[in-house]
N, C-alpha and C positions, 0 to 999 in steps of 0.2 A: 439244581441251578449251580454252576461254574461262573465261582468268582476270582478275576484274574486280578493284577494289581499292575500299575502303571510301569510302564519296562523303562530301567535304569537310562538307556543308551537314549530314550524319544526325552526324558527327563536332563539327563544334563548338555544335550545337543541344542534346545533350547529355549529362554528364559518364557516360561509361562505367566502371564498375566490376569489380575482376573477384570472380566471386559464380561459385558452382557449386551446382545446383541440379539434381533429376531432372527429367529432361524429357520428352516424348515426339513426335515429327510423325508427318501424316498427309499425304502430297502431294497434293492433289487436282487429280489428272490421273486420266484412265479407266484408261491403261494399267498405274501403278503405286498404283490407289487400295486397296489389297488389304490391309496390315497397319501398324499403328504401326512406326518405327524409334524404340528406347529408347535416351535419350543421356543429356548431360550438362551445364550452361550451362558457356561459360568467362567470358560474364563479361556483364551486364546494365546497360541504358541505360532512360529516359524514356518511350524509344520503341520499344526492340526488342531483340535477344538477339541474343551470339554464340556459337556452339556448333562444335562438331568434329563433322562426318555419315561413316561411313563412304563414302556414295553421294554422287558430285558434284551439287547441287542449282543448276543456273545461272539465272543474273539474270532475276526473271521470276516464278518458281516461285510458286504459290501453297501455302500450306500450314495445315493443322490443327493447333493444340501446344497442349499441356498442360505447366506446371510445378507440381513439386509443391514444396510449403511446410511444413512439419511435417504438420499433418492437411488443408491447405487444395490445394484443385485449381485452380489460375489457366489456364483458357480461353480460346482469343482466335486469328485468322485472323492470319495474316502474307504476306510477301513476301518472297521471297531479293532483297538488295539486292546483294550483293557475295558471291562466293566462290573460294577458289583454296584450292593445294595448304596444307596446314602447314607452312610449312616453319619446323625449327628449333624444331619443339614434340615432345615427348614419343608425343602421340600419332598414329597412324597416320591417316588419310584427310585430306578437306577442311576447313577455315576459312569456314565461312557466317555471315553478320551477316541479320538478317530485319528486319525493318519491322513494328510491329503496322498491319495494316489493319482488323481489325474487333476491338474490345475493351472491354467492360462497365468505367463508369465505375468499379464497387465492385472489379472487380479490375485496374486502371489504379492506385487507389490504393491496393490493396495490391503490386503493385509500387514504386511510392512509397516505401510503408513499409517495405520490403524494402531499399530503395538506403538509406535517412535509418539504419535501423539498420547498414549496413555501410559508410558515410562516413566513419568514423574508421579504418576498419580494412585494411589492404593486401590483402586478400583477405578471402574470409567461405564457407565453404564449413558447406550443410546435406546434405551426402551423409553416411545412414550405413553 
């Protein structure tokens, strides 16, 4: 298993928060294109999410995700930039950071809006 680490350039381009949010992927490969895995954000950026996957997702991956926001469903294509073990976290599996590759400008700014209301705060969690 190939453990990558978060790349410098997706890290100071910009400011990562940690925010928990439900989530869902779909990986779109043929062999595992079969059901949603339901998660959980640990923590959200400008440009992309990091989350905990039970399944090693390595650098590459294409994927389908949904975050939910009170009643709103933010849509949007990604890429596995970086993933490796947790280590030294609470929870069990993988560390995956993703990349938005494809994502509606109306929900790009509501992630925006998402980060600007939990900027003042050490964490911000909408799980209930």
């Amino acid at each position: 298993m190939e453990t990558h680490t978060e790349p410098e350039a997706i890290r100071r381009r910009f400011r990562r928060l940690p925010v928990e949010l439900k989530t869902d992927l779909r990986v779109l490969l043929p062999e595992m294109d079969q059901e949603r895995i339901h998660l959980q954000t640990c923590s959200l950026v400008g440009g992309g999410v990091m989350f905990t996957s039970p399944v090693f997702l390595k650098a590459g991956t294409l994927l389908q995700m949904r975050l939910f926001y009170y009643a709103r469903q933010i849509e949007f294509s990604a890429e596995v930039v970086w993933s490796g073990k947790g280590a030294g976290r609470k929870e069990a599996g993988f560390q995956c950071g993703v990349q938005f590759t494809q994502i509606s400008q109306e929900d790009l700014l509501e992630i925006h809006q998402i980060l600007e209301t939990c900027q003042n705060r050490q964490s911000f969690s909408f799980i209930q």
